[in-house]
DSSP file (Angstrom, degrees, kcal/mol; ACC not computed):
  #  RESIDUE AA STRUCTURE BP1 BP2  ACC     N-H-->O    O-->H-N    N-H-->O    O-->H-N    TCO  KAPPA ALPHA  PHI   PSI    X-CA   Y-CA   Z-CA
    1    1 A X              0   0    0      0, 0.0     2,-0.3     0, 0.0     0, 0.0   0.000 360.0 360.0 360.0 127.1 -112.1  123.8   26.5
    2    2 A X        -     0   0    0      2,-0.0     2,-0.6     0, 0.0     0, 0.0  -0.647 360.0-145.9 -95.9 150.8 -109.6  126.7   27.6
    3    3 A X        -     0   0    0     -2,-0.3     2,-0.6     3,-0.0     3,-0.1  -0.958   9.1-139.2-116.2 148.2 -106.4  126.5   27.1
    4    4 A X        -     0   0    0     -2,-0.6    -2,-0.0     1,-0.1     0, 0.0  -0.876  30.8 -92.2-118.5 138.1 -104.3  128.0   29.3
    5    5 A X        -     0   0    0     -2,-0.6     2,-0.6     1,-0.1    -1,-0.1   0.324  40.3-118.4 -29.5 155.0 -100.8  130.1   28.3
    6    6 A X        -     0   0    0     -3,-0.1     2,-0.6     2,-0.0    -1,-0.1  -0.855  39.2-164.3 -97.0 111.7  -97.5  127.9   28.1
    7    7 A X        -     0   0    0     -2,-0.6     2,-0.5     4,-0.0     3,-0.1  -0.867  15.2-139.0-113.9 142.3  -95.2  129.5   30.8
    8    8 A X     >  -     0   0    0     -2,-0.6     4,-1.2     1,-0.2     3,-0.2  -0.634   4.3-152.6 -81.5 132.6  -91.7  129.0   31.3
    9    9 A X  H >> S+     0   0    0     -2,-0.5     3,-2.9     1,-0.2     4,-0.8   0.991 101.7  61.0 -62.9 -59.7  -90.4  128.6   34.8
   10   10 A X  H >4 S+     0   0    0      1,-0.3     3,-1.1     2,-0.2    -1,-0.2   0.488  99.9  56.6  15.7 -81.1  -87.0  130.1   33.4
   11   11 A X  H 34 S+     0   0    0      1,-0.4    -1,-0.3    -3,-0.2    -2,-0.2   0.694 108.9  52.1 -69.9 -49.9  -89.1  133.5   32.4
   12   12 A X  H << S+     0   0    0     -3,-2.9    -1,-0.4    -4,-1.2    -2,-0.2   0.886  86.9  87.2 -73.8 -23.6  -90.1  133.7   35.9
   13   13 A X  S << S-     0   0    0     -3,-1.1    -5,-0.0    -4,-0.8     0, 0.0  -0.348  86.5-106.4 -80.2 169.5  -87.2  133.4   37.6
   14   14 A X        -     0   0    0      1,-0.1     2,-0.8    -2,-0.1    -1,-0.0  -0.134  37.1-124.8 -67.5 158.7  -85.2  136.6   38.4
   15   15 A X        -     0   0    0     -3,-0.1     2,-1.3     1,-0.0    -1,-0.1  -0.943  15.4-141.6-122.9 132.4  -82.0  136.8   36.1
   16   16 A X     >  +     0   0    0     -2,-0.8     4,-1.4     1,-0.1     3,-0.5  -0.536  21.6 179.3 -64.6  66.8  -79.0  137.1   38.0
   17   17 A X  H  > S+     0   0    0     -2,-1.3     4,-0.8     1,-0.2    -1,-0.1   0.612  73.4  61.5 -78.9  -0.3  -76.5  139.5   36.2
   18   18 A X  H  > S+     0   0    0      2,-0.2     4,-3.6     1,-0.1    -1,-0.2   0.963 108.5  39.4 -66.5 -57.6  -73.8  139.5   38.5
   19   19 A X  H  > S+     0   0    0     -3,-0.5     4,-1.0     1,-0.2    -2,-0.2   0.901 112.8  51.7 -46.6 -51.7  -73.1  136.1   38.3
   20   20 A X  H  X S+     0   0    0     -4,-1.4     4,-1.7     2,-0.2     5,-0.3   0.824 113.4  55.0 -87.1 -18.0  -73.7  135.8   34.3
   21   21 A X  H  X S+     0   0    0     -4,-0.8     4,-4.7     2,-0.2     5,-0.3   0.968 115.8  39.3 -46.3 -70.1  -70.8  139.3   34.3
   22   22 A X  H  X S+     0   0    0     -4,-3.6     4,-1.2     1,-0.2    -2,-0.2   0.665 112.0  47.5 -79.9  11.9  -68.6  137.2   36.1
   23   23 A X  H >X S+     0   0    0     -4,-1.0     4,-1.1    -3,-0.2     3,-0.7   0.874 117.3  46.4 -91.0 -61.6  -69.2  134.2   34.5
   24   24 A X  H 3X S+     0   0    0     -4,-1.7     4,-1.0     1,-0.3    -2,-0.2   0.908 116.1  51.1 -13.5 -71.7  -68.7  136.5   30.8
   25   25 A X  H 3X S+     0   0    0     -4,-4.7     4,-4.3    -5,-0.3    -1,-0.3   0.852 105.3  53.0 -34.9 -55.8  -65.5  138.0   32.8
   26   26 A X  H XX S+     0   0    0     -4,-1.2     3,-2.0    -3,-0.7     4,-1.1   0.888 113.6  45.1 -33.4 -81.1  -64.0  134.3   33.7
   27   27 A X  H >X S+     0   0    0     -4,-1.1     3,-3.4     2,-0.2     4,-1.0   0.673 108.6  53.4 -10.7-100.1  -64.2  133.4   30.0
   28   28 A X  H 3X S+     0   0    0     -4,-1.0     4,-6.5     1,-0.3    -1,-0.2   0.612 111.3  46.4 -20.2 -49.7  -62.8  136.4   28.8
   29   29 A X  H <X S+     0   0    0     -4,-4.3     4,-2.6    -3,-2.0    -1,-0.3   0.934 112.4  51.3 -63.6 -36.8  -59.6  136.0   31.2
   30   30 A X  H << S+     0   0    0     -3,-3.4     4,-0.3    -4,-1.1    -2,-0.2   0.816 107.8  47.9 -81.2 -24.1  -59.2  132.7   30.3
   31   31 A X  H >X S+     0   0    0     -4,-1.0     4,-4.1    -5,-0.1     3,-1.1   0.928 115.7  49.2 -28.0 -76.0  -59.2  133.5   27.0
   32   32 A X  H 3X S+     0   0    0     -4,-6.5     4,-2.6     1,-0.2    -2,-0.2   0.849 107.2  51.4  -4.7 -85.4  -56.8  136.3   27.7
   33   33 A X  H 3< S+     0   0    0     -4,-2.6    -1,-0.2     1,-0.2    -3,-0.1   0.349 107.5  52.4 -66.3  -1.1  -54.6  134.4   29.5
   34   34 A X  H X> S+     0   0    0     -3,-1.1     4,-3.7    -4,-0.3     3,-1.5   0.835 112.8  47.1 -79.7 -55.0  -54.4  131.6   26.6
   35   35 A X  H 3X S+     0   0    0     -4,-4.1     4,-3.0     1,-0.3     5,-0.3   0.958 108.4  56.0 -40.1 -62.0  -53.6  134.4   24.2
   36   36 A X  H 3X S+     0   0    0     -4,-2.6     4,-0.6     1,-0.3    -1,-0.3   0.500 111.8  41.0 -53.7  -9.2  -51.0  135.7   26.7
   37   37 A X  H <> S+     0   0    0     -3,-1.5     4,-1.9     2,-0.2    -1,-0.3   0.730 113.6  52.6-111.2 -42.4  -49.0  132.2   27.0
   38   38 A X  H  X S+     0   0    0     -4,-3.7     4,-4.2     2,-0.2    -2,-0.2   0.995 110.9  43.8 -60.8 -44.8  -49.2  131.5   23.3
   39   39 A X  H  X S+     0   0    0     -4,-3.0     4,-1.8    -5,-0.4     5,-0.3   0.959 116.0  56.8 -73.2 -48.3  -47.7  135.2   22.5
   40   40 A X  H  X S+     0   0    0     -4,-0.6     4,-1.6    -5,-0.3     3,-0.3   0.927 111.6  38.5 -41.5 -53.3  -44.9  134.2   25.7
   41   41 A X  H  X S+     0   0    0     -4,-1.9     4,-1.6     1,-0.2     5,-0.2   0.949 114.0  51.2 -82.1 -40.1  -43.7  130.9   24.0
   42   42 A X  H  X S+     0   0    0     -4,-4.2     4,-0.7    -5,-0.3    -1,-0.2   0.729 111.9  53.6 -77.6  -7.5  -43.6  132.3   20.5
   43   43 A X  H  X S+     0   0    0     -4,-1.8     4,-2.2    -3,-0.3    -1,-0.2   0.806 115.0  38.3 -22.8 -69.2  -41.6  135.0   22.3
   44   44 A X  H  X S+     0   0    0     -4,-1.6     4,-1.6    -5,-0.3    -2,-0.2   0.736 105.6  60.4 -73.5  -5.6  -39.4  132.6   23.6
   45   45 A X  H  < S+     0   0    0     -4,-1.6    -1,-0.2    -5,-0.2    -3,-0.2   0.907 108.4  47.9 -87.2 -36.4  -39.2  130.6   20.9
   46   46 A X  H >X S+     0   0    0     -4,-0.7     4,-1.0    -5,-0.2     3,-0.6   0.708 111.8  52.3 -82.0 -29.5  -37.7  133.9   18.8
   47   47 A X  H 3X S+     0   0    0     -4,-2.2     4,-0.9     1,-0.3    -2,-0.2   0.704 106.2  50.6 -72.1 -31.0  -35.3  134.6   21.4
   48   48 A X  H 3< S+     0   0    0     -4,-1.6    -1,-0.3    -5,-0.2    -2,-0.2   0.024 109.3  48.9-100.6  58.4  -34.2  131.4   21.4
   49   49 A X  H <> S+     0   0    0     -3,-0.6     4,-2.1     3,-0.0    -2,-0.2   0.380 108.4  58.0-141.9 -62.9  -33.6  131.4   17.6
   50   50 A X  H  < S+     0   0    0     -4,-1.0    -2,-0.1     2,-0.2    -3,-0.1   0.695 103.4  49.8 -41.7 -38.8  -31.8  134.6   17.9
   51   51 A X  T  < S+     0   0    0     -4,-0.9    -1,-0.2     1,-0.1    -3,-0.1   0.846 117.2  42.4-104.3 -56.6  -29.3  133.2   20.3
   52   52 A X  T  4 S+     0   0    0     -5,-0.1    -2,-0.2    -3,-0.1    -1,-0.1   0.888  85.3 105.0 -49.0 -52.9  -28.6  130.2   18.0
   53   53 A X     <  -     0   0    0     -4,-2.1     2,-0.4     1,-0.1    -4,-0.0  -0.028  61.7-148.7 -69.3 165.5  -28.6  131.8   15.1
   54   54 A X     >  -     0   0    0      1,-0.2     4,-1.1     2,-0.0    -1,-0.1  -0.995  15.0-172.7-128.1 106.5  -24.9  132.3   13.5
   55   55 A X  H  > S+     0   0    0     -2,-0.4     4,-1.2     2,-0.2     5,-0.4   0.825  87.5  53.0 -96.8 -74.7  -24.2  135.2   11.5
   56   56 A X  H >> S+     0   0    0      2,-0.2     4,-2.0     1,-0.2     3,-1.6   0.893 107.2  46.0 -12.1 -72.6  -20.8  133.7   10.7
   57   57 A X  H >> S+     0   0    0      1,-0.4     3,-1.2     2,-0.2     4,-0.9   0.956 112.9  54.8 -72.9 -52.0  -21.8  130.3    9.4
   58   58 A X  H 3X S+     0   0    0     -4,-1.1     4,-0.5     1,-0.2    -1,-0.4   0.679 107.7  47.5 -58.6 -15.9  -24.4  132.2    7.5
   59   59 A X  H X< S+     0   0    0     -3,-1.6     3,-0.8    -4,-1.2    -1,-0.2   0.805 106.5  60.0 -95.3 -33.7  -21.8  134.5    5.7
   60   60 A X  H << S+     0   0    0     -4,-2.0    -2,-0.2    -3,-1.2    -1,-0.2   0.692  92.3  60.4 -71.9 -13.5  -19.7  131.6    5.0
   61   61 A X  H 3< S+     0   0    0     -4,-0.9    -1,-0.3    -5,-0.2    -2,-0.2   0.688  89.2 101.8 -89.2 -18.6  -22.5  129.8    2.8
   62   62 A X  S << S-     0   0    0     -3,-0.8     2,-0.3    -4,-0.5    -3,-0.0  -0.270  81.2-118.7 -50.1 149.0  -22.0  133.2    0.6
   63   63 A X    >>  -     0   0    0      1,-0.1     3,-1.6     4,-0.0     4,-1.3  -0.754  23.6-114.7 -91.9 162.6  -19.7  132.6   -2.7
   64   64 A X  H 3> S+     0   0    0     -2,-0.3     4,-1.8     1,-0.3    -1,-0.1   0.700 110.4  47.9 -45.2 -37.6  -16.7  134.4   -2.9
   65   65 A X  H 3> S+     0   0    0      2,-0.2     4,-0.8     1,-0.1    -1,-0.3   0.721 106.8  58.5 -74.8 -14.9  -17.1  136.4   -5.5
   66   66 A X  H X> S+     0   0    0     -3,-1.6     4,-2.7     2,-0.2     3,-0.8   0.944 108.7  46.0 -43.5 -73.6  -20.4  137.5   -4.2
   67   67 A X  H 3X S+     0   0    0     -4,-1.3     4,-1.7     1,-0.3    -2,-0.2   0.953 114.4  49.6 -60.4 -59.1  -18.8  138.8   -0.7
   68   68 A X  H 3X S+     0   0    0     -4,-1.8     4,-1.0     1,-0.3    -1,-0.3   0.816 108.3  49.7 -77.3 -20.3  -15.9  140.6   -2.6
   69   69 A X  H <X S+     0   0    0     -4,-0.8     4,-1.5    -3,-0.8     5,-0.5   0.922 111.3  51.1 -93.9 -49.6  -18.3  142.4   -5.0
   70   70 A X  H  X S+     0   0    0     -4,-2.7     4,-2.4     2,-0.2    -2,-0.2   0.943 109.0  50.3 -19.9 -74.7  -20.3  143.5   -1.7
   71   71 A X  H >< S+     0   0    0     -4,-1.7     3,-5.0     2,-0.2     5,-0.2   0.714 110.3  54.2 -39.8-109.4  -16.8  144.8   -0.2
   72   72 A X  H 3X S+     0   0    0     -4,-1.0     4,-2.2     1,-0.3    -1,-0.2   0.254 109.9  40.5  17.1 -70.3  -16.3  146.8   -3.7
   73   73 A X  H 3< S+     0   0    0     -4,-1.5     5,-0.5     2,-0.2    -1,-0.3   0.861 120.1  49.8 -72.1 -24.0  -19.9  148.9   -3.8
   74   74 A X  T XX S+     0   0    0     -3,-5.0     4,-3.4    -4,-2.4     3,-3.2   0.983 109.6  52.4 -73.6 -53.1  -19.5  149.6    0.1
   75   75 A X  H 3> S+     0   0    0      1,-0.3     4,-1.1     2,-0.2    -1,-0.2   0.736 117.7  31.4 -15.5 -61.0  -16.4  150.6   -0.5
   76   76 A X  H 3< S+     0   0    0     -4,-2.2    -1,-0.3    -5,-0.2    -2,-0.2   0.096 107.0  63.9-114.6  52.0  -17.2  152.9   -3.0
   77   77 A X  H X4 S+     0   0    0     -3,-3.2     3,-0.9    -4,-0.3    -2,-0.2   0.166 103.6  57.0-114.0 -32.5  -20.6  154.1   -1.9
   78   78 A X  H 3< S+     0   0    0     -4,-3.4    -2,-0.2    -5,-0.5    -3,-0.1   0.956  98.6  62.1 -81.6 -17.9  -18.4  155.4    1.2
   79   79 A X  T 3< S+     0   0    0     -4,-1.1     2,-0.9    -5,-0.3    -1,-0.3   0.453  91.6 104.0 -69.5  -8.6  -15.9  157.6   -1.4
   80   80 A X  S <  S-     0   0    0     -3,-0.9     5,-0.2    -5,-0.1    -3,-0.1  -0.594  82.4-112.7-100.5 156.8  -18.7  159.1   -2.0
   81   81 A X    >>  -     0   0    0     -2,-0.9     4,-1.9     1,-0.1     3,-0.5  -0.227  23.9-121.5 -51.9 133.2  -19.9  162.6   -0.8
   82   82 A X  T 34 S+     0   0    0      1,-0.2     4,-0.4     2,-0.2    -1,-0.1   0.629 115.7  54.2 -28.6 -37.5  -22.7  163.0    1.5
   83   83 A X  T >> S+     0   0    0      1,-0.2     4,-1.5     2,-0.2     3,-1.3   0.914 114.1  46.6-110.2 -59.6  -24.5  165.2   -1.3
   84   84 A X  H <> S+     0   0    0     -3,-0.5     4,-2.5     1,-0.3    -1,-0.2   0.770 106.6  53.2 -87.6 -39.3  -24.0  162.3   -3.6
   85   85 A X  H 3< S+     0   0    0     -4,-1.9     4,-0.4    -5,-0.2    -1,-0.3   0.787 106.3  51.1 -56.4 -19.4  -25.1  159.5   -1.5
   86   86 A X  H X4 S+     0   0    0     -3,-1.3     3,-2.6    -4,-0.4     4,-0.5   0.899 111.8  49.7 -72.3 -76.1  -28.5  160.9   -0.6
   87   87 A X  H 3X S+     0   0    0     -4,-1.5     4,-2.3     1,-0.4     3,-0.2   0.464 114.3  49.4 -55.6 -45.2  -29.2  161.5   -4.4
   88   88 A X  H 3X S+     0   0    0     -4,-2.5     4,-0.6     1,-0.2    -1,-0.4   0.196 106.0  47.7-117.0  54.8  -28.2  158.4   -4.7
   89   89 A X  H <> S+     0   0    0     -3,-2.6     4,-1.5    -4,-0.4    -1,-0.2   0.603 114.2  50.9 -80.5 -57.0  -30.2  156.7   -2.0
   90   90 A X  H  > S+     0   0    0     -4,-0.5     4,-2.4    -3,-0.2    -2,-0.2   0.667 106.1  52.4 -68.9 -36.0  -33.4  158.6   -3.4
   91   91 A X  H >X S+     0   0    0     -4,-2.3     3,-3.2    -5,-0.2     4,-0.6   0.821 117.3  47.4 -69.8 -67.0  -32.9  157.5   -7.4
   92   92 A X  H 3X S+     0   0    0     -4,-0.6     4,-5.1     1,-0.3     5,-0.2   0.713 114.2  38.1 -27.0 -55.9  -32.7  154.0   -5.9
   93   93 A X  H 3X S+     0   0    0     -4,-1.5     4,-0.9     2,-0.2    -1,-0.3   0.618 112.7  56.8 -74.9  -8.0  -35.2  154.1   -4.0
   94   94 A X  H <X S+     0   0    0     -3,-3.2     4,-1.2    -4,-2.4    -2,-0.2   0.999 116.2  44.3 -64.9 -71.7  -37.3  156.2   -6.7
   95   95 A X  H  X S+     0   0    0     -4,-0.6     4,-3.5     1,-0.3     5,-0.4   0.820 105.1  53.4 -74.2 -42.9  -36.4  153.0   -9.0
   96   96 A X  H  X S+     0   0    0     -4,-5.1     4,-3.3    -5,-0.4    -1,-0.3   0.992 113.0  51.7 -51.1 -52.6  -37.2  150.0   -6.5
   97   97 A X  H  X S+     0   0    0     -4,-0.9     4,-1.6    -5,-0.2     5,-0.3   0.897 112.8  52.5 -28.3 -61.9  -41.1  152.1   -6.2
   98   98 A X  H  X S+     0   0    0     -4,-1.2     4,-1.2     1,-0.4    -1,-0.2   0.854 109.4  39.0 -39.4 -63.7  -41.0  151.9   -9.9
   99   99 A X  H  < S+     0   0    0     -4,-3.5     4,-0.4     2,-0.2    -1,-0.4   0.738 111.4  59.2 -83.2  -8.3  -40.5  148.6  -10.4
  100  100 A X  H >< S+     0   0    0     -4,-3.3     3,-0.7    -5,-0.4    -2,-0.2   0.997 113.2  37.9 -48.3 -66.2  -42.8  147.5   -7.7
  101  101 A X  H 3X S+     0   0    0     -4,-1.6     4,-0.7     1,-0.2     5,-0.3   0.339  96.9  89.5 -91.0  17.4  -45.8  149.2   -9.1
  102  102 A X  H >X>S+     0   0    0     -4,-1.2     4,-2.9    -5,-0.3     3,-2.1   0.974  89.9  50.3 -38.0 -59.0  -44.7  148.3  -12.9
  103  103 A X  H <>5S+     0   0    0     -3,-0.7     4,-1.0    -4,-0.4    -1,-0.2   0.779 108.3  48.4 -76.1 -50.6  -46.5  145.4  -12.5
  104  104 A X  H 345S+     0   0    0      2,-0.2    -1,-0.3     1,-0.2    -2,-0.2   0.430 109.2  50.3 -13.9 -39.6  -49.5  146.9  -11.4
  105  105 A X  H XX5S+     0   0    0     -3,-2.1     4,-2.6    -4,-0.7     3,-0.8   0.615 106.1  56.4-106.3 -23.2  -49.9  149.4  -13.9
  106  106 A X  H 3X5S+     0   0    0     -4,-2.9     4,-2.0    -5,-0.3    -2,-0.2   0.913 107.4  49.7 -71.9 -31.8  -49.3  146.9  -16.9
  107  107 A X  H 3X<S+     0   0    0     -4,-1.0     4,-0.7    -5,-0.5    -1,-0.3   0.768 113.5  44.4 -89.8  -6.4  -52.1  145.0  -15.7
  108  108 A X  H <> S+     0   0    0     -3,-0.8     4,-0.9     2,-0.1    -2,-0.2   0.708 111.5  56.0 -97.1 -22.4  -54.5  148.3  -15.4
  109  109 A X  H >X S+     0   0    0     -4,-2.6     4,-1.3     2,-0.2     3,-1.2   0.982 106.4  50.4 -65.1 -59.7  -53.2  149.3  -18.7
  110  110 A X  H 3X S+     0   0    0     -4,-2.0     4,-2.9     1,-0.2    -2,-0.1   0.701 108.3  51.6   7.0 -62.3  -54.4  145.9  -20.1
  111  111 A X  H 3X S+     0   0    0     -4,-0.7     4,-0.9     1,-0.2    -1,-0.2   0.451 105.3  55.9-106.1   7.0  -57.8  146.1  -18.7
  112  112 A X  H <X S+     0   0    0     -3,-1.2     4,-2.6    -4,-0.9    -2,-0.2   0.727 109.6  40.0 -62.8 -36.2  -58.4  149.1  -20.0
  113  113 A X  H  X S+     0   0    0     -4,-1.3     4,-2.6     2,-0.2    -2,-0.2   0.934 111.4  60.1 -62.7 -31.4  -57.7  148.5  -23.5
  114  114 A X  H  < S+     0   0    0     -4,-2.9     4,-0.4    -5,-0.2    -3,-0.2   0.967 110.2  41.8 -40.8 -63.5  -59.5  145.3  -23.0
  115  115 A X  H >X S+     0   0    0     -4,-0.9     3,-5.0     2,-0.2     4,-1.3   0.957 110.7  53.7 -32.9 -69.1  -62.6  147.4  -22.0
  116  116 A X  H 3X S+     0   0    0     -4,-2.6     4,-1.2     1,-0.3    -2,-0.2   0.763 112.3  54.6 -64.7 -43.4  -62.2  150.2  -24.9
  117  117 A X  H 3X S+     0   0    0     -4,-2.6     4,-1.3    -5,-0.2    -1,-0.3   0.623 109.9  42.7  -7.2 -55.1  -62.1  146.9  -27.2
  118  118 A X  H <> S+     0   0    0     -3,-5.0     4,-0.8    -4,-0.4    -2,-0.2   0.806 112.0  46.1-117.3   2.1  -64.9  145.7  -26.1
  119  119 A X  H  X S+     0   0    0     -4,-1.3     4,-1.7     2,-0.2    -2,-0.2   0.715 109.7  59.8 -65.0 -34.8  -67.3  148.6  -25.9
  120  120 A X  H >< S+     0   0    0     -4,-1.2     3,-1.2    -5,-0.4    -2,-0.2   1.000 100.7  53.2 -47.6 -64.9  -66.1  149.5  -29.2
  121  121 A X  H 3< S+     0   0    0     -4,-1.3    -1,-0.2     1,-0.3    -2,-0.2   0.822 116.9  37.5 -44.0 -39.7  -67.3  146.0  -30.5
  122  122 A X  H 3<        0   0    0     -4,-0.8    -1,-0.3     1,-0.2    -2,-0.2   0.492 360.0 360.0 -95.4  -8.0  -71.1  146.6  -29.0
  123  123 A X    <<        0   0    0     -4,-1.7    -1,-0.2    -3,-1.2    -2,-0.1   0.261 360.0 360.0 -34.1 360.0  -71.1  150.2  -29.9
């Protein structure tokens, strides 16, 4: 008994690659054009947010003594000299850095002693 090979008609037929391009392409636009309507309303959706929102009413939920001590440092951040606001623009912003990566560096300082600890012990 012979057997004879298993063929797929498929495999013979010719593959069209124009068609399966523009079928790829369709996709792709309509994908696209999904994106492009989502990214439109959430557009609109922030403009009209913008438009609502109230600057006022927001100022007014501050307390008073809050606002006045606001008034107070602009006030005297503008008595000061140009020379003297950069510096101290730059300490500030030297100290916010600071205290950002504080937090960071305590916890690598940690797990190194932790390590040195515990190589010590199996040394």
């Amino acid at each position: 008994m012979r057997s004879t090979p298993h063929q797929d008609p498929a495999a013979d037929a010719p593959i069209n690659a124009p068609a399966a391009a523009k079928t790829v392409a369709s996709e792709t636009t309509a994908a696209t054009d999904a994106a492009s309507q989502k990214l439109d309303d959430a557009v609109a959706q922030g403009k009209e947010w913008l438009q609502n929102f109230d600057v006022q009413q927001l100022l007014e939920q501050i307390p008073q003594p809050v606002r006045d001590l606001g008034t107070q440092v602009i006030e005297r951040v503008r008595r000061l000299s140009p020379t003297q606001q950069i510096v101290g623009g730059a300490v500030l912003a030297f100290g916010v850095g600071l205290l950002a990566t504080s937090g960071r560096r305590n916890a690598r300082t940690a797990d190194a002693k932790a390590g040195k600890k515990y190589r010590a012990k199996y040394d």
